[in-house]
C-alpha positions as CSV (number, residue, x, y, z in Angstrom):
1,X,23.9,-2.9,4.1
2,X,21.4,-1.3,1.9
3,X,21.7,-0.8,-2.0
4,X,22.1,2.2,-3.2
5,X,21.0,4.2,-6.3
6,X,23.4,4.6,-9.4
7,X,24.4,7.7,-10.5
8,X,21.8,9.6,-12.4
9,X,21.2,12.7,-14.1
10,X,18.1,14.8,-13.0
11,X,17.5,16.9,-16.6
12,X,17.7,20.6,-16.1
13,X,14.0,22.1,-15.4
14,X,12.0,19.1,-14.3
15,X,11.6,20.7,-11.0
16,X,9.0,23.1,-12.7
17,X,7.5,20.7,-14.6
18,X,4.3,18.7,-14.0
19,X,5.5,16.3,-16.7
20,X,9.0,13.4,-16.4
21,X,11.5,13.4,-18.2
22,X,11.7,11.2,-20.7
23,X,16.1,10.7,-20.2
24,X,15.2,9.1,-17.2
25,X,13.4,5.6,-16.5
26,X,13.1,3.5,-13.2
27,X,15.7,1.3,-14.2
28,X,18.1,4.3,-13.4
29,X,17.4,4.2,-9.9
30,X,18.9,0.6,-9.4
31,X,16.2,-0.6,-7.5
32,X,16.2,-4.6,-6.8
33,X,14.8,-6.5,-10.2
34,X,12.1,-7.9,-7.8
35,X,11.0,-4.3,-7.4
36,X,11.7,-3.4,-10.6
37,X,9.3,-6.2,-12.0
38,X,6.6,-5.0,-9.5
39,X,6.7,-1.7,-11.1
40,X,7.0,-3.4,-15.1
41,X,4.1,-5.3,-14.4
42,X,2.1,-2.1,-14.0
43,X,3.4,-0.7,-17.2
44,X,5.5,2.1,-15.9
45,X,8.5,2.8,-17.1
46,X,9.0,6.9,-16.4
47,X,8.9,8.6,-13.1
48,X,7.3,11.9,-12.7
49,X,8.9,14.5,-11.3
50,X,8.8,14.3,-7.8
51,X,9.9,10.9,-8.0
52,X,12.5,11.4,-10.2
53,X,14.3,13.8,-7.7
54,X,13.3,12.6,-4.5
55,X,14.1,8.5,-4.1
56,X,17.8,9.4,-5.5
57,X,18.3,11.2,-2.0
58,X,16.2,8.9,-0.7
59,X,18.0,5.3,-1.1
60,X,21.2,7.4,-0.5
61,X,19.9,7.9,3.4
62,X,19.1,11.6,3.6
63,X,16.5,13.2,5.3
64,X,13.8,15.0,3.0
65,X,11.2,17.1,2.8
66,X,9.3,16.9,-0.6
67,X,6.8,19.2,-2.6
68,X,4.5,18.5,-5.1
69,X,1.0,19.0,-6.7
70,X,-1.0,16.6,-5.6
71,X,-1.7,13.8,-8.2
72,X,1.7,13.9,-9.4
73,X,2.8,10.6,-7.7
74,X,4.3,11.3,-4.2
75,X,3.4,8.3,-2.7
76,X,5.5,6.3,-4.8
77,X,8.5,8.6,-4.6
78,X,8.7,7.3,-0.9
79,X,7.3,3.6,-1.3
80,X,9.6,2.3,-3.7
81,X,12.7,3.2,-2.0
82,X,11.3,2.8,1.3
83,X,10.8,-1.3,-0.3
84,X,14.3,-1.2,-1.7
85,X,16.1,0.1,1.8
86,X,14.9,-2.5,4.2
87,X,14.5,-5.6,1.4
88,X,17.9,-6.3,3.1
89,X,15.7,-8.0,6.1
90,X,12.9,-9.8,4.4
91,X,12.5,-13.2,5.5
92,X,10.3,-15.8,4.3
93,X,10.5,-17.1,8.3
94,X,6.8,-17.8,10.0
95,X,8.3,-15.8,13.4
96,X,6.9,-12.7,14.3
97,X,10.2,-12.0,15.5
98,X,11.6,-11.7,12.1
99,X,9.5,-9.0,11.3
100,X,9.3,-5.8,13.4
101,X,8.7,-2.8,12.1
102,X,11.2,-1.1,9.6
103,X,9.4,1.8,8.5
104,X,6.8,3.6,9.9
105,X,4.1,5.9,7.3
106,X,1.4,8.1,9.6
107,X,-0.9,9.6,7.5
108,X,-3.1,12.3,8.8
109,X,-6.6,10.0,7.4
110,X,-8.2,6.7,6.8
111,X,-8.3,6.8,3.0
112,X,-4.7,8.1,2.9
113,X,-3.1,5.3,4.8
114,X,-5.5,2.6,3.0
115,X,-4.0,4.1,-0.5
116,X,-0.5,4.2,0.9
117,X,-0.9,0.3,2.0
118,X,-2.2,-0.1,-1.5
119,X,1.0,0.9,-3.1
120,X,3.1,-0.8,-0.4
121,X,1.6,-4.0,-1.1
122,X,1.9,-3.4,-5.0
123,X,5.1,-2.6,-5.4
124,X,6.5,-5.2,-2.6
125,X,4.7,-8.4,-4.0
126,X,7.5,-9.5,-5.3
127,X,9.5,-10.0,-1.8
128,X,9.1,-11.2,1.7
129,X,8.0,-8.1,3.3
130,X,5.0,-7.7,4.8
131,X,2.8,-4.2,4.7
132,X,0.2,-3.3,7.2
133,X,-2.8,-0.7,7.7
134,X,-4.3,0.6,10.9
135,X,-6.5,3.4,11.3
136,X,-9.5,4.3,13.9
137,X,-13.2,3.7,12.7
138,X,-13.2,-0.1,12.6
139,X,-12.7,-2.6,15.2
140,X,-9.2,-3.5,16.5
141,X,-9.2,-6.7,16.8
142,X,-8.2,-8.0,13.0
143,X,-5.2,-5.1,13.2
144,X,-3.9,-6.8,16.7
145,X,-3.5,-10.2,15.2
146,X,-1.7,-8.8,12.1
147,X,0.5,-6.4,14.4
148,X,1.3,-9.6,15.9
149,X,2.2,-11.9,13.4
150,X,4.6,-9.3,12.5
151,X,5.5,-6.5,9.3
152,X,8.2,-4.4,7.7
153,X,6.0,-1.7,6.5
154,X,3.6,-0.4,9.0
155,X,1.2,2.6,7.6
156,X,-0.7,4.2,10.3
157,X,-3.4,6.8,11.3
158,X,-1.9,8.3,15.2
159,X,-4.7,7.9,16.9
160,X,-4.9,4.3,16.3
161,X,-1.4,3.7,16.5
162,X,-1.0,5.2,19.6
163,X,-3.8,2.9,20.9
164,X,-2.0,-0.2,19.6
165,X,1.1,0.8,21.3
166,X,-1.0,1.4,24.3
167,X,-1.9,-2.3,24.0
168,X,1.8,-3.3,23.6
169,X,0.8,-5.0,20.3
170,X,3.3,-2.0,18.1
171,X,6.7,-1.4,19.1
172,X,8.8,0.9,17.0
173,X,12.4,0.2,18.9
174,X,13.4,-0.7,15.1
175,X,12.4,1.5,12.9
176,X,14.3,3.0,10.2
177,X,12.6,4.9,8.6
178,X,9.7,7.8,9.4
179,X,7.8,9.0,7.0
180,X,5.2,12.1,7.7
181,X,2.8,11.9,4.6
182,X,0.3,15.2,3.8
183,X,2.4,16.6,7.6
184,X,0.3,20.2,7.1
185,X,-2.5,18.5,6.8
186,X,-1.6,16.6,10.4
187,X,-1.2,19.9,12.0
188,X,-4.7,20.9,10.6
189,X,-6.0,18.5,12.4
190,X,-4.7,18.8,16.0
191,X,-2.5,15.4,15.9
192,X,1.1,17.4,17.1
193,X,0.7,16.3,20.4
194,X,0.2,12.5,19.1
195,X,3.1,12.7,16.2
196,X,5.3,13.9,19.5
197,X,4.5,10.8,21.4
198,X,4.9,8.5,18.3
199,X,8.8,10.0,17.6
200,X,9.8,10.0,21.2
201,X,9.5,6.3,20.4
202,X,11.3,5.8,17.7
203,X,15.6,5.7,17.7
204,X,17.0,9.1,17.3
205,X,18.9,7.3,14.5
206,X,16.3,6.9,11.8
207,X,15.8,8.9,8.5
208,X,13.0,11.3,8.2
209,X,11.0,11.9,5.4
210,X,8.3,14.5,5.3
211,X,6.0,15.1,2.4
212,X,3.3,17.5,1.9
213,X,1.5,19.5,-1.0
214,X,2.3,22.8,0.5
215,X,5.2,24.6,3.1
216,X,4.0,26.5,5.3
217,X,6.0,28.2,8.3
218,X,4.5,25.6,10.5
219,X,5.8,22.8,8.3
220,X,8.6,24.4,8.2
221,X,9.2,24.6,11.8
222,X,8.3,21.2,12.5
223,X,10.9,19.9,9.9
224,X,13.0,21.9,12.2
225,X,12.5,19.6,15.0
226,X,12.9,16.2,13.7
227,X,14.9,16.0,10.1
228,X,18.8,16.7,9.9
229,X,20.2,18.7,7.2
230,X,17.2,17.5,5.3
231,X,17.3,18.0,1.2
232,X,14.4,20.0,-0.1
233,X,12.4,18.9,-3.0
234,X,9.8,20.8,-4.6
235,X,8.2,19.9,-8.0
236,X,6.0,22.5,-8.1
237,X,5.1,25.9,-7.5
238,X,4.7,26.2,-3.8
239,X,1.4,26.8,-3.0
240,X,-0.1,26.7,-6.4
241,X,-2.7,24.4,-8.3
242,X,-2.2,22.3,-11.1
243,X,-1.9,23.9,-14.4
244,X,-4.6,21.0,-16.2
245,X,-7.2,22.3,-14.2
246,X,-9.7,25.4,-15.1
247,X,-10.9,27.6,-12.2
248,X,-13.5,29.6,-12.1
249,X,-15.5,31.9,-9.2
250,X,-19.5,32.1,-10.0
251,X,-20.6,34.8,-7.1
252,X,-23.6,33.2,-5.7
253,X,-25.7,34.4,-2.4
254,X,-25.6,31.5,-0.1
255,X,-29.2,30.8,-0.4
256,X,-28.5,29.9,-4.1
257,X,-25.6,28.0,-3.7
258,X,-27.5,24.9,-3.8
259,X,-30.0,25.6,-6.8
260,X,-26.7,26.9,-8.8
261,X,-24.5,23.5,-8.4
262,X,-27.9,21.8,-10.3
263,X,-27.6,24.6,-12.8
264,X,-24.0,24.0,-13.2
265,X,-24.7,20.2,-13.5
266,X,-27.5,20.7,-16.4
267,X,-25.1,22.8,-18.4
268,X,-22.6,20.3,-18.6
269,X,-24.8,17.7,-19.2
270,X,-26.2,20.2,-21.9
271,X,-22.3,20.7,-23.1
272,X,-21.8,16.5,-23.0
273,X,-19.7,16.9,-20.3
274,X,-19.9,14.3,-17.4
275,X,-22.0,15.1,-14.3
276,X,-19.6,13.6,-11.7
277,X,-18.3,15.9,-9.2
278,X,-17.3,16.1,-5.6
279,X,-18.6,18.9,-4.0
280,X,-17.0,20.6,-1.0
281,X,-18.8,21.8,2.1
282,X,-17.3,23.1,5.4
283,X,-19.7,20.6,7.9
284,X,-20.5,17.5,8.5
285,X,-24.6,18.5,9.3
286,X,-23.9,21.0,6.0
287,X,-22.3,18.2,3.8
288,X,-25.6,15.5,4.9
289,X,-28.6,18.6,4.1
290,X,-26.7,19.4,0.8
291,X,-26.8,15.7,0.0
292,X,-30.1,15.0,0.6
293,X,-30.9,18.1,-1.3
294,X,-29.6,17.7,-4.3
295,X,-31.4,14.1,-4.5
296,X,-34.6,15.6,-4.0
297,X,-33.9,17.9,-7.1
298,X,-33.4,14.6,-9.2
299,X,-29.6,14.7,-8.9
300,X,-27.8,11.0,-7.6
301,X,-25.8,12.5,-4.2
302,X,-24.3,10.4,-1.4
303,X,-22.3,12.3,1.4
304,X,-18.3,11.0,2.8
305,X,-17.6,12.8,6.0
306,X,-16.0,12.3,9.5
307,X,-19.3,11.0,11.5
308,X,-19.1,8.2,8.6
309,X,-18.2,4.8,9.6
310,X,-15.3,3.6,7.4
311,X,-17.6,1.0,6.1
312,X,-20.0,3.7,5.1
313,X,-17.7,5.7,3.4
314,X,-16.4,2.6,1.7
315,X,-20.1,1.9,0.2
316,X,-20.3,5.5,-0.9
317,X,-17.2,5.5,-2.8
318,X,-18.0,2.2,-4.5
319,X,-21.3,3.5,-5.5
320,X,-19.4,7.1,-6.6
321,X,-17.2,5.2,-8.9
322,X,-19.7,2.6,-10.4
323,X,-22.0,5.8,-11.3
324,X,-24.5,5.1,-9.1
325,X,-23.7,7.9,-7.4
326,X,-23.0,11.5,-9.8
327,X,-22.1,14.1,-7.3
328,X,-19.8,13.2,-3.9
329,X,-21.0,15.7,-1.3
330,X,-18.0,15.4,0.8
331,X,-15.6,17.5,3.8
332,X,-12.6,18.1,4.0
333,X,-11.8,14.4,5.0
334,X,-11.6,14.1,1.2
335,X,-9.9,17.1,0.3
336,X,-6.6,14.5,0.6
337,X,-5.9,10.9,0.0
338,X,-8.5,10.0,-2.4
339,X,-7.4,9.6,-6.2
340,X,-10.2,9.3,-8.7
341,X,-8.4,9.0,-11.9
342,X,-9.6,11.6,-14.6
343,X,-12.4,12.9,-11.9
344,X,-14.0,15.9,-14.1
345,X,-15.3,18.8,-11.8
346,X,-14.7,19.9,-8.3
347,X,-17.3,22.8,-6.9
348,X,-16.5,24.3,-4.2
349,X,-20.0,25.1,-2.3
350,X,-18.1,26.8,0.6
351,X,-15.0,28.3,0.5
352,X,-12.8,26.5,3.4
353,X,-11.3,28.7,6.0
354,X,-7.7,27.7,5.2
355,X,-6.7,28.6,1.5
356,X,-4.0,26.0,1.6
357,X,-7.0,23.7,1.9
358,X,-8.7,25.1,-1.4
359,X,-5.2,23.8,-3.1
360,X,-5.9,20.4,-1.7
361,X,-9.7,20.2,-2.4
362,X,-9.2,21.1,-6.1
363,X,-6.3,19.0,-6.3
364,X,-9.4,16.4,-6.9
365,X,-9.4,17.2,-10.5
366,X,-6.4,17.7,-13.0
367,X,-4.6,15.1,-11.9
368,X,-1.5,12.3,-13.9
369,X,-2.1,15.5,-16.6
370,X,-5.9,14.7,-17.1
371,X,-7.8,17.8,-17.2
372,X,-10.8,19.0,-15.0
373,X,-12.7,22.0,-13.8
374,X,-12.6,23.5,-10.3
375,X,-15.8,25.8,-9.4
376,X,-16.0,27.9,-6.5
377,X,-19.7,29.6,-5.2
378,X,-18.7,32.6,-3.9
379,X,-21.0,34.6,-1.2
380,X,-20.3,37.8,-0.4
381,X,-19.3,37.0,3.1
382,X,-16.7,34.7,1.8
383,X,-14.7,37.8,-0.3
384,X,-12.5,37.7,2.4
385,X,-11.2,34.1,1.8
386,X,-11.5,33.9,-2.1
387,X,-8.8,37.3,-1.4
388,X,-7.0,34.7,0.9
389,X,-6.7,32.5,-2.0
390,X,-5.5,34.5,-4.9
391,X,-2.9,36.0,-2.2
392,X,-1.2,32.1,-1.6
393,X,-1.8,31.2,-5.6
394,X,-0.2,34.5,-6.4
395,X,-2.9,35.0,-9.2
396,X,-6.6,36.0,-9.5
397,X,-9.4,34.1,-10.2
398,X,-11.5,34.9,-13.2
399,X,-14.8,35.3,-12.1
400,X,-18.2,34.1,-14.3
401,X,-22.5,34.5,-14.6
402,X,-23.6,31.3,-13.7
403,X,-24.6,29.0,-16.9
404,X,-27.7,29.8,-18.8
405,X,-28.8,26.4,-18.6
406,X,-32.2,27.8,-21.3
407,X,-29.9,27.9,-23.9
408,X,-30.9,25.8,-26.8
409,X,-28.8,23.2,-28.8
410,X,-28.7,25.3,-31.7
411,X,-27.5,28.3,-29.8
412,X,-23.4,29.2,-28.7
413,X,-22.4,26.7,-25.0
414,X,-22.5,29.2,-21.8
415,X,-19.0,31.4,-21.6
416,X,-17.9,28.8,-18.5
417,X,-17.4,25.5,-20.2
418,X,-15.1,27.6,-23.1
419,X,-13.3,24.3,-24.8
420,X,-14.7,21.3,-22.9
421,X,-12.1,18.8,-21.6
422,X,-11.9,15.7,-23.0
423,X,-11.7,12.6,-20.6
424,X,-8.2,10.3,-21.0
425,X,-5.3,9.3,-19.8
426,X,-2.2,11.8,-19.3
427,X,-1.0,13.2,-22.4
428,X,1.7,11.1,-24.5
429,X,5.2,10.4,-22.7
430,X,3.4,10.6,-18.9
431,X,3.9,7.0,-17.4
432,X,4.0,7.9,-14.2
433,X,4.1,5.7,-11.3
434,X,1.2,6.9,-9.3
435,X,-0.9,3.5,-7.8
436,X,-1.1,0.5,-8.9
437,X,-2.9,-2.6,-8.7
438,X,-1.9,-4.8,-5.7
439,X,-2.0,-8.2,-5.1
440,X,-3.7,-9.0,-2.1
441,X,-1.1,-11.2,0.0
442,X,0.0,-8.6,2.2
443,X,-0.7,-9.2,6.0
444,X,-2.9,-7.1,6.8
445,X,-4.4,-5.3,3.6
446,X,-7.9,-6.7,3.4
447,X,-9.1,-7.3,-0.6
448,X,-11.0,-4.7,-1.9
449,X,-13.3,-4.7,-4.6
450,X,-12.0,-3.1,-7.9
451,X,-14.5,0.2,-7.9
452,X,-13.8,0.9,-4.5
453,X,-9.8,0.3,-5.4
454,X,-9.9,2.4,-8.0
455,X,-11.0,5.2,-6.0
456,X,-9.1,5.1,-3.1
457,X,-5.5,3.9,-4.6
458,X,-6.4,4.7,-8.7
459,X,-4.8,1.5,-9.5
460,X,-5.7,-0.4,-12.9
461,X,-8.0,-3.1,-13.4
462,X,-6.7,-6.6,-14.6
């Protein structure tokens, strides 16, 4: 059968903290040296938190539902023993037939699953599995033939999966293992109905793993229906934001909203402070005006949201991370799944409608122990949800006059930017497994160019 982990010993508090512990490395886990060297190559050596606790229970077979910030490696806590589990059926044969599916990942979004399949195909290099991507937005044809020619590790969007298995190209009679990343987030989004389909097809005798940034009752109840006896994890505080990032409410009259985000953005340029941001709107038509708006007042915008093509979003992104793009106007379709490493500011032009979502969207910043600021423009209308808010975070928001952006050099910085963050890496110790770089021999994970990478799995460059 499968190996299993050794013995280890999770240090008392690293439940509540964002940092690992340094007692324990990835070697503990007794994970296969062909793993192992996958994750050495990157130059990791500590798990965080989430990881430390979760792949323990994990490679021992359990059923799990995990917790944690986002940015604080979660993908990895279920890819690397995910890898190690079914590395008992690699097989270097040519035959499809040697290579059904052994673990299904649905992801609730396109960049999620592409930055799952990322770290799939990183940390599996090493073996004779083969990791796979399909999601909706592109054409099927180039995710049939590698459905066909067979793979292990199969990370999915529903919709398109259930359109594969329409076309009797995906058959999930052997899978293992389920895993249900960012599952509130799935909800959100209407796909119950799908995920129901999806499980009805998989053996009753599987293990479930389900992973999200926040519980809620609904989570809760869905666990309910398809793990047994699962083992909670939770790294975190439930429902509450990352401790590296610095919030702060400006109250704003919608009208201004847009003309205070460029005074916000001269002030840190003023302070030396970076002008990349992604900026948060509630619509698609709302995300494209504010966009275009902000170019016409000198500021370099480009918008990511659902009516996007995936090659569209893809350009975007490239352009975001190269710098020819300073400010990401984007939905909530990257609220999850995209990891910019050391991304400076979030600004919250609307308030979402769900405050588990405000969690998510300024998740964006603060993340691997970077630091980062997290603006919201609050109308009056809007009191309502900013109350929402502070209720799930269990704290208030400190609210601030918008910069004086007139201030001269000479003169003290605007009360908002307080002790600007420097940009770097995670403080000393943090060698978290969070991405990496992968090597592009997977079946079915199409080469991407290292901006675009970077963005969408935060991997290194050679």
């Amino acid at each position: 059968m499968t190996n299993t982990a050794t013995e280890i010993n999770i240090p008392s508090g690293a439940a509540d903290s964002s940092t690992p512990s340094a007692t324990i490395t990835f070697a503990d886990f007794g994970l296969d040296p062909k793993i192992q060297k996958a994750v050495s190559e990157q130059g990791y050596n500590t798990p965080t938190p989430i990881q430390a606790q979760a792949i323990p229970h994990v490679l021992l077979g359990k059923d799990l539902m995990g917790a944690a910030q986002t940015g604080t490696g979660k993908t990895a806590a279920f890819v690397l023993p995910i890898i190690q589990k079914i590395l008992r059926h690699a097989s270097s044969s040519a035959s499809p037939a040697r290579h059904p599916i052994r673990a299904l990942v649905l992801t609730p979004t396109r960049e999620l699953a592409v930055q799952v399949a990322e770290n799939a195909a990183s940390y599996s290099k090493h073996t004779d599995l083969r990791a796979a991507v399909v999601y909706g937005g592109v054409d099927m044809k180039e995710q049939v033939a590698t459905l066909r020619n067979g793979v292990e590790i199969l990370i999915a969007t529903p919709g398109r999966l259930l359109d594969h298995i329409g076309s009797k190209v995906a058959n999930l009679s052997q899978v293992e293992i389920l895993v249900l990343d960012e599952a509130d987030r799935m909800l959100d989004m209407g796909f119950l109905p799908d995920l129901q389909r999806i499980i009805d097809l998989i053996p009753a005798q599987r293990q479930t793993l389900l992973f999200s940034a926040t519980f809620s009752p609904e989570i809760k109840k869905l666990a309910q229906s398809y793990l047994r006896t699962p083992v909670t994890v939770e790294v975190a505080r439930q429902n509450a934001a990352a401790d590296t990032v610095k919030q702060v409410v400006h109250m704003v009259s919608s009208a201004d909203k847009q003309r205070a985000i460029v005074k916000i953005l001269e002030a840190r340029t003023r302070q030396g402070l970076s002008r990349q941001c992604i900026i948060f709107t509630n619509s698609r038509l709302g995300c494209a005006r504010l966009a275009r708006a902000l170019e016409r007042d000198g500021i370099k915008a480009g918008a990511i949201h659902g009516d996007k093509s995936q090659g569209e979003r893809t350009l975007t992104l490239d352009a975001f991370k190269s710098g020819a793009i300073e400010a990401l106007v984007a939905t909530d379709v990257a609220a999850r799944g995209l990891d910019i490493p050391d991304m400076p500011c979030v600004i919250n032009h609307e308030l979402p409608f769900s405050a588990e979502d405000f969690i998510h969207r300024i998740g964006r910043t603060g993340r691997a122990g970077s630091k980062g600021d997290a603006i919201a423009l609050v109308d009056d209308g809007e009191k309502r949800l900013l109350d929402d808010i502070e209720k799930l975070m269990k704290r208030k928001l400190e609210v601030k006059p918008l910069p004086d952006v007139k201030t001269s050099p000479g003169q003290p910085s605007d009360p908002f930017f307080y002790m600007p963050y420097e940009s770097g890496a995670a403080p000393k110790g943090v060698d978290a497994v969070k991405t990496a770089e992968p090597e592009v021999k997977k079946v079915g994970i199409t080469p991407a160019k290292p901006a675009v990478g970077a963005l969408l799995g935060g991997f290194k460059k050679k």
